[in-house]
Legacy VTK file of the C-alpha trace (Angstrom):
# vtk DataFile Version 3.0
C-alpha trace
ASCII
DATASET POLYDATA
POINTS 89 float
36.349 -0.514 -33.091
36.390 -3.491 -30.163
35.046 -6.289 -30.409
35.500 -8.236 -27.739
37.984 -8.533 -24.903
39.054 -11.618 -23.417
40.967 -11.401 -19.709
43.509 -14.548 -18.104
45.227 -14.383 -14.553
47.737 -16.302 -13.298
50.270 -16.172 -10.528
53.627 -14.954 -11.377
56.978 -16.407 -9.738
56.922 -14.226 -7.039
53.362 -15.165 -6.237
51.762 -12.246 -7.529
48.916 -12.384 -9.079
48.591 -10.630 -12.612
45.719 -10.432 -15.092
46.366 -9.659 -18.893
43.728 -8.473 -21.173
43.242 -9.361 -25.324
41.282 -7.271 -27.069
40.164 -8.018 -31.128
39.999 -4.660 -33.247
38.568 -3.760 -36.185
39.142 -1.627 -38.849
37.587 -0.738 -42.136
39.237 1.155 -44.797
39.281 0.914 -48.502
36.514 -1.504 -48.845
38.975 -3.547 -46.691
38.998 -5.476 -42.947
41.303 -5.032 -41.042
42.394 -6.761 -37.484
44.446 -6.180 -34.703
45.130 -7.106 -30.877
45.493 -5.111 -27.957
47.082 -7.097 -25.170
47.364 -5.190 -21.584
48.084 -5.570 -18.141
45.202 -4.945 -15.770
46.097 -1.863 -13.636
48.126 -0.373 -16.845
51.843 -0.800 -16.676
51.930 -2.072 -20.301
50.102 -2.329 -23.370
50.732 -3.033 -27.307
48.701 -3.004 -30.084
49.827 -5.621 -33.047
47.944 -6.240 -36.481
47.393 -9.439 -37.245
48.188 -10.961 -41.105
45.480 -11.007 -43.182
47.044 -14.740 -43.740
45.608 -15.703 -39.898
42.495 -13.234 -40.012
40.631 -13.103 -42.840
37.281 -12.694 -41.086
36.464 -12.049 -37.291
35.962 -15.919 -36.716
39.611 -16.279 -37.679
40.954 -13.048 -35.879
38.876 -13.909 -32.856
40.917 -17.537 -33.236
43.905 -16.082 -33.019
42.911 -14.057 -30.086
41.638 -16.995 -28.000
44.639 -18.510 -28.504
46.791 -15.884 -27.122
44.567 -15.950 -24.130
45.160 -19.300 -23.680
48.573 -19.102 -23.878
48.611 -16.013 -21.389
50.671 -14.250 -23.693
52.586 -11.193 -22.256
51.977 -8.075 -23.716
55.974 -8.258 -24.636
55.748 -11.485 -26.771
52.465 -10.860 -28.296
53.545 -9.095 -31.681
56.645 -11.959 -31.484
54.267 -14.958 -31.517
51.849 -13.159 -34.074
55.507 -12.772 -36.176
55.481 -16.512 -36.077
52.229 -17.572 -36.235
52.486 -15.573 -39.731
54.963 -17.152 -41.516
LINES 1 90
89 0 1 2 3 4 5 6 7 8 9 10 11 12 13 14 15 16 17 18 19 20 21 22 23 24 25 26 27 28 29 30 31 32 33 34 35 36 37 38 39 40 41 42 43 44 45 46 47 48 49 50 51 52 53 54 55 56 57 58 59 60 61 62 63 64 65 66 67 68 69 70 71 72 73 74 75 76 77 78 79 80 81 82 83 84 85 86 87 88
């Protein structure tokens, strides 16, 4: 399920502008919670979907930190499962 999606923009080298989209998902299975992001490209040339440790999300307040902070960082849907990696360990 989504819970909320979060959109940045910025211009890219060639003075494009490009918007990226974070979504927070959640899953419940096994009595458990589950979270993941879904970081995108407006207009759809890319998209991944990363689960986030239970370590950094142990409750939406947490997952939707993590989240915010990708945002902020204008993470690329090509480093976003990389800095979650880190942010992990």
């Amino acid at each position: 399920m989504e819970i909320c999606v979060l959109h940045t923009g910025w211009k890219s080298e060639e003075g494009k502008e490009r918007w990226c989209g974070y979504a927070l998902l959640e899953r419940r299975a096994n009595g458990k919670i589950e979270y993941a992001i879904r970081c995108f490209w407006e207009g759809g040339d890319g998209s991944i979907r990363c689960w986030i440790h239970p370590h950094l999300a142990s409750n939406c307040s947490a997952a939707y930190a993590v989240l915010y902070r990708l945002a902020c960082a204008k993470a690329s849907p090509l480093h976003v499962e990389d800095i979650l990696n880190d942010m992990g360990l």
